[in-house]
KESELO-80040 format. One record per residue (C-alpha): residue number from 1; x, y, z. Coordinates in steps of 0.1 Angstrom, whole numbers, plus 5000, padded with zeros to 4 digits. Layout:
<r><nr>NUM</nr><east>X</east><north>Y</north><up>Z</up></r>
...
***
This chain:
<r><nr>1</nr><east>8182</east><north>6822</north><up>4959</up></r>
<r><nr>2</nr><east>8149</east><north>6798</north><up>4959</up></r>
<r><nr>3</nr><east>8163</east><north>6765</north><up>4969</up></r>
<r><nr>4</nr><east>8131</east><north>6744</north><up>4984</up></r>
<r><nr>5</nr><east>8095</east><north>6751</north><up>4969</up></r>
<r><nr>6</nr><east>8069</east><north>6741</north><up>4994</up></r>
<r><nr>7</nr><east>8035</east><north>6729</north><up>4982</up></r>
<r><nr>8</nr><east>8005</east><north>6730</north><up>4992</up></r>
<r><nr>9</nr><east>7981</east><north>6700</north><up>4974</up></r>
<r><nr>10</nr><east>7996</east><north>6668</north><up>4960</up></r>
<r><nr>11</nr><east>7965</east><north>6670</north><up>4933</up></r>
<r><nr>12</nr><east>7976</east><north>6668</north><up>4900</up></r>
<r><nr>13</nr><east>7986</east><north>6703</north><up>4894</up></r>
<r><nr>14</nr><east>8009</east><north>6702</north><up>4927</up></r>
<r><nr>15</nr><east>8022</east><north>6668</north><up>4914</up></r>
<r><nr>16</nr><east>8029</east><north>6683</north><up>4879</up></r>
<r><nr>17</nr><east>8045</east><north>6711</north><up>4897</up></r>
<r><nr>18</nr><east>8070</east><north>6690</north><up>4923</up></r>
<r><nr>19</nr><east>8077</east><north>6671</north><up>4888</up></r>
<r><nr>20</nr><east>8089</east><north>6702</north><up>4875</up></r>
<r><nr>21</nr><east>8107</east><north>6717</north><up>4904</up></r>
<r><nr>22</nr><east>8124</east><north>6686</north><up>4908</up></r>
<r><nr>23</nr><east>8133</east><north>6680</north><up>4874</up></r>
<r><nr>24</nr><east>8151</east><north>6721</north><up>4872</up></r>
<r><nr>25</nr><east>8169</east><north>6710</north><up>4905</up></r>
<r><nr>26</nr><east>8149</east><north>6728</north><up>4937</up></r>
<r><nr>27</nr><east>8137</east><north>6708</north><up>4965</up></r>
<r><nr>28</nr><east>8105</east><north>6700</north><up>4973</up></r>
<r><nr>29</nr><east>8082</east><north>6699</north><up>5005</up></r>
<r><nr>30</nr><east>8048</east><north>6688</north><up>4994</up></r>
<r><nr>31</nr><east>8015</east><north>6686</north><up>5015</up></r>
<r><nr>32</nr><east>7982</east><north>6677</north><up>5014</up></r>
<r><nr>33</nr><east>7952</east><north>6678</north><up>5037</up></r>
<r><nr>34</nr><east>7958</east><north>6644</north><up>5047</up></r>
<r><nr>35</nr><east>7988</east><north>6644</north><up>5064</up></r>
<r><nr>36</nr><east>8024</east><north>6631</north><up>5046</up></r>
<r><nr>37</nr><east>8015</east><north>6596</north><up>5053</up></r>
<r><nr>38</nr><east>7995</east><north>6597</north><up>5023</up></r>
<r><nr>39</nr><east>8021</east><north>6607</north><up>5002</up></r>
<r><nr>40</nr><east>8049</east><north>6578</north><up>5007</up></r>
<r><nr>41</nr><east>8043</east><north>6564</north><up>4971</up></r>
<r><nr>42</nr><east>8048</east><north>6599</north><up>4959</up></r>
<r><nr>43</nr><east>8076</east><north>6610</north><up>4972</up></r>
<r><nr>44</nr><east>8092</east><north>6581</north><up>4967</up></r>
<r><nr>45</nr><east>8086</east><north>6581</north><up>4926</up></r>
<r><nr>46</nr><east>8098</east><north>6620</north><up>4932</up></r>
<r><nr>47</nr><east>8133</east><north>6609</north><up>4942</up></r>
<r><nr>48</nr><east>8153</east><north>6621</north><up>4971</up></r>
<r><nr>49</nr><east>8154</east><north>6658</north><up>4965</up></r>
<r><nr>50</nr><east>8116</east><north>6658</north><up>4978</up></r>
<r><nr>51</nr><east>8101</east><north>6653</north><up>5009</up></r>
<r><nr>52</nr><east>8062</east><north>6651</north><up>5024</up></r>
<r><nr>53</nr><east>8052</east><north>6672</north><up>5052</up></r>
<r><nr>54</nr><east>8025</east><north>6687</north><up>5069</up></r>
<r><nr>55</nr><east>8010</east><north>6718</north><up>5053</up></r>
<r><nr>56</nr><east>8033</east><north>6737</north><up>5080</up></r>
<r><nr>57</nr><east>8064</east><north>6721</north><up>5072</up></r>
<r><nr>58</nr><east>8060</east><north>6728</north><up>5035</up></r>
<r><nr>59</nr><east>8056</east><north>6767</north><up>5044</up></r>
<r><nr>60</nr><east>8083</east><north>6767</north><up>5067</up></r>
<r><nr>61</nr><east>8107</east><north>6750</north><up>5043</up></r>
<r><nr>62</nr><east>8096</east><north>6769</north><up>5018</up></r>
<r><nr>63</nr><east>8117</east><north>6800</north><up>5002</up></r>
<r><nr>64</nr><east>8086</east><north>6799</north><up>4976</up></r>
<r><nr>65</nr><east>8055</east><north>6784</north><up>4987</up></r>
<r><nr>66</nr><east>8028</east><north>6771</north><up>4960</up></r>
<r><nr>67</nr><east>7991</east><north>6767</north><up>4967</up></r>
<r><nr>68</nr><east>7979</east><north>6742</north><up>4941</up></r>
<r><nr>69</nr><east>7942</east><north>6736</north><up>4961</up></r>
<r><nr>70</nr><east>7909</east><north>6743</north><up>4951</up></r>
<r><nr>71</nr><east>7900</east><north>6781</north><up>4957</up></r>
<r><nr>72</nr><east>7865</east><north>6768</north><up>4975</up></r>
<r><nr>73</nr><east>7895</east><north>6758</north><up>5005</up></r>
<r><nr>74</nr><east>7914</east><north>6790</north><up>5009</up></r>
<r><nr>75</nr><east>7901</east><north>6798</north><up>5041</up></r>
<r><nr>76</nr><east>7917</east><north>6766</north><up>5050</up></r>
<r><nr>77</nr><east>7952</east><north>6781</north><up>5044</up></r>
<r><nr>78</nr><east>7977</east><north>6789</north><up>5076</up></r>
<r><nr>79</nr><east>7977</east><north>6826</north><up>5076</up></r>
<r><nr>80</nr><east>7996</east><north>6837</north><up>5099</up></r>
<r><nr>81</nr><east>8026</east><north>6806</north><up>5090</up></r>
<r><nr>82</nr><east>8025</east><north>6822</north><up>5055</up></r>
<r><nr>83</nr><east>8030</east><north>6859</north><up>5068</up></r>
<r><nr>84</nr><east>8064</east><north>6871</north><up>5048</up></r>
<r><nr>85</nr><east>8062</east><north>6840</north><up>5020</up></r>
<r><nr>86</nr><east>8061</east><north>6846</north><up>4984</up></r>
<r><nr>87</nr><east>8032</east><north>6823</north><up>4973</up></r>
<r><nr>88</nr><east>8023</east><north>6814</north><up>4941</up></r>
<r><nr>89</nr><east>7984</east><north>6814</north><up>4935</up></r>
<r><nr>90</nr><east>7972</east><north>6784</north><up>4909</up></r>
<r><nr>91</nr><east>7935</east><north>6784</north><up>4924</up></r>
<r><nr>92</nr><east>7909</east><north>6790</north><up>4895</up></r>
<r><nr>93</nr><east>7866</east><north>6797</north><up>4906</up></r>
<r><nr>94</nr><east>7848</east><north>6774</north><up>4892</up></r>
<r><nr>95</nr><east>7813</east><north>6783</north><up>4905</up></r>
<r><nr>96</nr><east>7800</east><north>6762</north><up>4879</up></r>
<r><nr>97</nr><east>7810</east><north>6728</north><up>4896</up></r>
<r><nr>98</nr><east>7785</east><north>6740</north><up>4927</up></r>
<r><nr>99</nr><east>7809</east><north>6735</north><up>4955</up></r>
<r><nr>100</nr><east>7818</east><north>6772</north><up>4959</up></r>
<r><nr>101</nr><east>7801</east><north>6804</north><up>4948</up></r>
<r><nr>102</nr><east>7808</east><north>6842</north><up>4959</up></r>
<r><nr>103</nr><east>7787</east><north>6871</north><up>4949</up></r>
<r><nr>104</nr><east>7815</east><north>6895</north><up>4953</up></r>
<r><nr>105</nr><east>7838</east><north>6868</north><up>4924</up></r>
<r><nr>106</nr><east>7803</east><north>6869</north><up>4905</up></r>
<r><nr>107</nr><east>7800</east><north>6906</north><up>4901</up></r>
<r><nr>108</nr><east>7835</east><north>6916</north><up>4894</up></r>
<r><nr>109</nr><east>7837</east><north>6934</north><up>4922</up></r>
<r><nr>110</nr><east>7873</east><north>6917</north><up>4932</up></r>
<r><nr>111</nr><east>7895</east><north>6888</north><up>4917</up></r>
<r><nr>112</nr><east>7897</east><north>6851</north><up>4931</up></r>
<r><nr>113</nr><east>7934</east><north>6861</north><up>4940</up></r>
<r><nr>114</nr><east>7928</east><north>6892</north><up>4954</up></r>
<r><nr>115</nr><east>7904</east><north>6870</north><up>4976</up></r>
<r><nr>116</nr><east>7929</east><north>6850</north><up>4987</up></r>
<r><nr>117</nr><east>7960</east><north>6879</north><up>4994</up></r>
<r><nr>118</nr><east>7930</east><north>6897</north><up>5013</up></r>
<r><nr>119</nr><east>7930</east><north>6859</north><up>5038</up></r>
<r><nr>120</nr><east>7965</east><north>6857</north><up>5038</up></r>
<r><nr>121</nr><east>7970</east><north>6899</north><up>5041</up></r>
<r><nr>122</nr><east>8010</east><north>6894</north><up>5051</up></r>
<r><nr>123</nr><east>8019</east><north>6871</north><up>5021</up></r>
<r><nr>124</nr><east>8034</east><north>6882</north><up>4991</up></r>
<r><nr>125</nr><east>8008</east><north>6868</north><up>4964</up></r>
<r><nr>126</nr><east>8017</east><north>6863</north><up>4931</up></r>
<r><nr>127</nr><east>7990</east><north>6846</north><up>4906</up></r>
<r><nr>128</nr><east>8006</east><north>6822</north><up>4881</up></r>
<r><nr>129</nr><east>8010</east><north>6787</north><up>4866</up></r>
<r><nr>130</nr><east>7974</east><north>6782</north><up>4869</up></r>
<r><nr>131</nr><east>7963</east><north>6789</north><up>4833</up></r>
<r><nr>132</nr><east>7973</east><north>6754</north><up>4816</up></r>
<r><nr>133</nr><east>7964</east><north>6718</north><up>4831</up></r>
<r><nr>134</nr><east>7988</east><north>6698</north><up>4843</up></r>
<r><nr>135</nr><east>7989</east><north>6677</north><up>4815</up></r>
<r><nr>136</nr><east>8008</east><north>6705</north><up>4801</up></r>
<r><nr>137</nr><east>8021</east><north>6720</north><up>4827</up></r>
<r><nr>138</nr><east>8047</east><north>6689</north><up>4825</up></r>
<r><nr>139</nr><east>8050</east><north>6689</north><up>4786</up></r>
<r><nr>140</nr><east>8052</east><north>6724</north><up>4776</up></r>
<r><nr>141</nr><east>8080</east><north>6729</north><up>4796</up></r>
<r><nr>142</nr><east>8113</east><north>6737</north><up>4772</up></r>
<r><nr>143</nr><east>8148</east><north>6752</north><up>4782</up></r>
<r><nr>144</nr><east>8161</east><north>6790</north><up>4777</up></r>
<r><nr>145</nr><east>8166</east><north>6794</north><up>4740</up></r>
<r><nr>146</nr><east>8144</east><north>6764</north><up>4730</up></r>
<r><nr>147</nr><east>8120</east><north>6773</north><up>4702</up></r>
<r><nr>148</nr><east>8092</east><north>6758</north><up>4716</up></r>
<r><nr>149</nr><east>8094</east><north>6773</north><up>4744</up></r>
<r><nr>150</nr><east>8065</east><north>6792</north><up>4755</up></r>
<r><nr>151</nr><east>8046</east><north>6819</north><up>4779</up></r>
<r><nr>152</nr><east>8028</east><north>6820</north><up>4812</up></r>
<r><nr>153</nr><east>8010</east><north>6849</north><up>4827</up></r>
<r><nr>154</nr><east>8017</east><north>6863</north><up>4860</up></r>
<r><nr>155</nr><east>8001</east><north>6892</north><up>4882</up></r>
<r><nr>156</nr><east>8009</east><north>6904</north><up>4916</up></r>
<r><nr>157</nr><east>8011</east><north>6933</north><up>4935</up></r>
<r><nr>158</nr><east>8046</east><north>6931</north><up>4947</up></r>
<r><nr>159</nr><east>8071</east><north>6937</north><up>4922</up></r>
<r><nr>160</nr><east>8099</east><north>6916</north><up>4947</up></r>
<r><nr>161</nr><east>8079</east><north>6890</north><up>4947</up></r>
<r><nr>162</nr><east>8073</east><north>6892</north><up>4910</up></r>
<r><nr>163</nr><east>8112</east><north>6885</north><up>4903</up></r>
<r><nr>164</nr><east>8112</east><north>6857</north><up>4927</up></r>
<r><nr>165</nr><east>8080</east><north>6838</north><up>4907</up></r>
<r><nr>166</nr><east>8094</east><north>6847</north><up>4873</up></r>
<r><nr>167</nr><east>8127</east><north>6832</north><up>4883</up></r>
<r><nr>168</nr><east>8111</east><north>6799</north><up>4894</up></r>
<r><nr>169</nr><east>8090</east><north>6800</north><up>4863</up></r>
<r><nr>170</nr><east>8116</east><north>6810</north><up>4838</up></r>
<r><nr>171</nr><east>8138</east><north>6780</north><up>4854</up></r>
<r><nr>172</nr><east>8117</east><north>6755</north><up>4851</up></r>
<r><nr>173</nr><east>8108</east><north>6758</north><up>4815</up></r>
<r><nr>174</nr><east>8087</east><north>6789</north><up>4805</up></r>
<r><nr>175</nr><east>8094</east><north>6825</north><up>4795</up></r>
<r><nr>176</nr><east>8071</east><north>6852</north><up>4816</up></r>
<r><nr>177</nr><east>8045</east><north>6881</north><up>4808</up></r>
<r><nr>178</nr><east>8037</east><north>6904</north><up>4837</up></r>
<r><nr>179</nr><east>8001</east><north>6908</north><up>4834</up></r>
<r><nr>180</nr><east>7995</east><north>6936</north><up>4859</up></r>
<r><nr>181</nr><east>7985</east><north>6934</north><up>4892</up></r>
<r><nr>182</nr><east>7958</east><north>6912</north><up>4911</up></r>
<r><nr>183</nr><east>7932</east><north>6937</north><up>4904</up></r>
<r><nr>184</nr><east>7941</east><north>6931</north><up>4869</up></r>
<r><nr>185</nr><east>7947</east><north>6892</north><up>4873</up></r>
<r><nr>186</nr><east>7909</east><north>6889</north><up>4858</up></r>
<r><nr>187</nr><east>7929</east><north>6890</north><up>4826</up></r>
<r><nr>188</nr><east>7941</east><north>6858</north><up>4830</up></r>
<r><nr>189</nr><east>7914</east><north>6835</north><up>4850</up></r>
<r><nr>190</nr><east>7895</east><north>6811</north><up>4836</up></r>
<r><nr>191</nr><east>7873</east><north>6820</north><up>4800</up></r>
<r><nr>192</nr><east>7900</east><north>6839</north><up>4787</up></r>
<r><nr>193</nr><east>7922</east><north>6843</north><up>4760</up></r>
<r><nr>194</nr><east>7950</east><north>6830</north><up>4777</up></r>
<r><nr>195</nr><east>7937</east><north>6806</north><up>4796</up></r>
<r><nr>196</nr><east>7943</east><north>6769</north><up>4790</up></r>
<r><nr>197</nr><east>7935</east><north>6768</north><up>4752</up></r>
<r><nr>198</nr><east>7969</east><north>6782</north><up>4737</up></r>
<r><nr>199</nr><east>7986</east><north>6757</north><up>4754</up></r>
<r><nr>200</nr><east>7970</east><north>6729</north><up>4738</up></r>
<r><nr>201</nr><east>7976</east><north>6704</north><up>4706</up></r>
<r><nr>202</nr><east>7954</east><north>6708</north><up>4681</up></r>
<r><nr>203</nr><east>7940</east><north>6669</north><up>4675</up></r>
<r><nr>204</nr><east>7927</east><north>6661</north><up>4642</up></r>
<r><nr>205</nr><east>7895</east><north>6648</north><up>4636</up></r>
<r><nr>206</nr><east>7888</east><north>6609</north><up>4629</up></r>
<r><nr>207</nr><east>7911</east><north>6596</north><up>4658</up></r>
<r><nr>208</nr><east>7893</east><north>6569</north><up>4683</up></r>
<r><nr>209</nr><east>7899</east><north>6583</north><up>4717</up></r>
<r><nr>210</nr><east>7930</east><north>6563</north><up>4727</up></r>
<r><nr>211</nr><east>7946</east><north>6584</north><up>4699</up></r>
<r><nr>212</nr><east>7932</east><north>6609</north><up>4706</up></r>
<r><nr>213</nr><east>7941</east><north>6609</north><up>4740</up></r>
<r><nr>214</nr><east>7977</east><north>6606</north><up>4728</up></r>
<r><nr>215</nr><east>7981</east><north>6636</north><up>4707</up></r>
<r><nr>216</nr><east>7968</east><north>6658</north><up>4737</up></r>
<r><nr>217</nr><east>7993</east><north>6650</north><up>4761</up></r>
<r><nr>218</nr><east>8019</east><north>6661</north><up>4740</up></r>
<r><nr>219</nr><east>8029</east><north>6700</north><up>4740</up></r>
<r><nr>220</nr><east>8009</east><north>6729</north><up>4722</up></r>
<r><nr>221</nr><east>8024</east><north>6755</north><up>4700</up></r>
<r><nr>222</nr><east>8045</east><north>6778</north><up>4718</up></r>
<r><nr>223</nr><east>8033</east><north>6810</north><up>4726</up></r>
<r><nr>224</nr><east>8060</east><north>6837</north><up>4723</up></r>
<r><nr>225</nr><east>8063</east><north>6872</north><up>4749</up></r>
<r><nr>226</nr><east>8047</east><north>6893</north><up>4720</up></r>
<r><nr>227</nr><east>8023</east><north>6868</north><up>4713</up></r>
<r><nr>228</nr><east>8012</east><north>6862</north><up>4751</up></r>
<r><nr>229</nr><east>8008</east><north>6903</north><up>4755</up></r>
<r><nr>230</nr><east>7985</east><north>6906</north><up>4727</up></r>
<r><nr>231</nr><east>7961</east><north>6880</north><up>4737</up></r>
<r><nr>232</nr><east>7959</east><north>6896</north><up>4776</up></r>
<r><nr>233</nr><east>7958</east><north>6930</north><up>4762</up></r>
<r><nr>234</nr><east>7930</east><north>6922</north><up>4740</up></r>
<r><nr>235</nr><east>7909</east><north>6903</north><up>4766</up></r>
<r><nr>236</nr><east>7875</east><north>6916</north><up>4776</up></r>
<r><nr>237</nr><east>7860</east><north>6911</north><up>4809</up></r>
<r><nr>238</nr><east>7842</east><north>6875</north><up>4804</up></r>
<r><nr>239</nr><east>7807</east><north>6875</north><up>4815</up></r>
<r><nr>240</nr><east>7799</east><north>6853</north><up>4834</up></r>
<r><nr>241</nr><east>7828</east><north>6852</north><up>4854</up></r>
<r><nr>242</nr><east>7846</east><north>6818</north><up>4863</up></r>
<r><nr>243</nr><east>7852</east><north>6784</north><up>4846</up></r>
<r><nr>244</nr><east>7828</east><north>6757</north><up>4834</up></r>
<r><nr>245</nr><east>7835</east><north>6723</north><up>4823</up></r>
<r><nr>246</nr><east>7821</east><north>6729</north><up>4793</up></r>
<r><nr>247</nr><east>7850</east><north>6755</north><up>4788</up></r>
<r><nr>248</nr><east>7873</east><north>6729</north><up>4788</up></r>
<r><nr>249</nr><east>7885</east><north>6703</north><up>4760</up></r>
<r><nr>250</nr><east>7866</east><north>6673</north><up>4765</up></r>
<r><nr>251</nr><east>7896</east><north>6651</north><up>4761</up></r>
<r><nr>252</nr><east>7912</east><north>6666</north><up>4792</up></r>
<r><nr>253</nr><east>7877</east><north>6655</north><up>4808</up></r>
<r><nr>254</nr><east>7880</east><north>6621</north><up>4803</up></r>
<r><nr>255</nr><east>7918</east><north>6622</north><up>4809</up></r>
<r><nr>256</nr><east>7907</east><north>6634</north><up>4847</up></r>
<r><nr>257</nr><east>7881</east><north>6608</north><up>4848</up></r>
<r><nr>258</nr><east>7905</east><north>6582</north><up>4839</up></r>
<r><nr>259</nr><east>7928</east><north>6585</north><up>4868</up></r>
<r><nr>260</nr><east>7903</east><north>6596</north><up>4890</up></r>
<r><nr>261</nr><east>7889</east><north>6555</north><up>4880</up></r>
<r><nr>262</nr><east>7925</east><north>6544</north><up>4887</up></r>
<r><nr>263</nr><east>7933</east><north>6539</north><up>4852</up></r>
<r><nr>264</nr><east>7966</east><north>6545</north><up>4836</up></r>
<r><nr>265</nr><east>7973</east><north>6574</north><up>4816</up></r>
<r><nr>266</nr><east>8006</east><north>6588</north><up>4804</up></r>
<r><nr>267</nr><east>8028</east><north>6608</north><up>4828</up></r>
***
């Protein structure tokens, strides 16, 4: 049984993630680049189930390891410390931002996750929660038998590993559609059907943008197993490939740019 989730990036999409974990009753190891030092206040507001560690000691505590970093570091990652873990991909390309470009992503030619299980060759890599921000990562999340409760995509190769990701997912608040494998994981990255917008409030218009910002952080409608299938069965390679800022809600912009400034936002 998964006990302790390791994590790898104390970002907001690994915060949102240890929230989660934390809240269903794991344990949590979370690392950073910067060593756990950084991540006193954290851990602290996390309660005692979690811990900081290096990025080693997350991996080796880890009976599920997450890597919630951005994809232009995965060369970065410990290969042979994850040789044998089930990892959880969240990495997106974003070759729009100009930090990280690859001609092989850019043609199709293979899938951002199938780029990373070919760095980490002995790992059992399983794409998933990485299609919704982590504004909603934490709000969307609803108990078995809750009708609000909604659907994330997965896609791996390994059907083990599968079960193991579905598990964690399903226990901390989401039902799960097996998208295929990571050659087919382009059916779920960023510009798609599935990605990000479903999971979304709809905000009307004439709000100021404190009210604004309000109605977003609170959940979208839920997406049912049916529903979820239709939209990756129907998706069409997008062209280009990758995420752009201008793909995403505008409000979630200046939601990042607010606690990037130090502001306070609601958590």
């Amino acid at each position: 049984m998964t006990r302790t989730i390791g994590i790898i990036g104390s970002g907001l999409v690994g915060k949102a993630v240890a929230h989660l974990a934390i809240a269903a009753g794991y344990r949590v190891v979370i690392s950073n680049s910067r060593g756990p030092e950084t991540l006193v206040d954290l851990v602290k507001g996390l309660g005692p189930r979690a811990r900081a560690g290096t990025v080693e000691e997350a991996i080796a505590a880890g009976d599920l390891v997450t890597i919630a970093i951005p994809l232009a570091t995965f060369e970065k990652l410990p290969a042979d410390k994850l040789a044998g873990k089930v990892v959880i991909d969240q990495t997106n390309y974003y070759p729009g931002l100009g930090e990280f470009r690859r001609a092989d992503l850019d043609n199709g030619e293979l899938t951002s996750s199938e780029l990373v299980q070919r760095h980490l060759p002995s790992a059992k890599l399983v794409k998933g929660i990485h299609n919704l921000g982590w504004v909603h990562m934490q709000y969307n999340s609803r108990p078995k038998g809750n009708v609000e409760r909604t659907t994330l995509p997965i896609a791996g190769d390994d059907a083990a590993a599968k079960e193991i990701v579905t598990q964690f997912i399903e226990t901390i608040g989401y039902d799960v559609l097996d998208a295929g494998s990571l050659a087919d994981s382009w059916r779920i990255e960023p510009n798609t059907p599935i990605y990000f917008w479903p999971y979304i409030p709809s905000i009307p218009e004439g709000l100021t943008e404190a009210e604004a910002k309000e109605v977003y952080q609170q959940a979208g409608a839920p997406i049912s197993r049916a529903a979820a299938k239709v939209l990756v069965d129907a998706t069409e390679r997008p062209s280009p490939i990758g995420g752009t800022l201008e793909g995403m809600p505008p409000i979630h912009i200046a939601l990042f740019l607010e606690l990037a400034s130090g502001n306070t936002v609601k958590k």
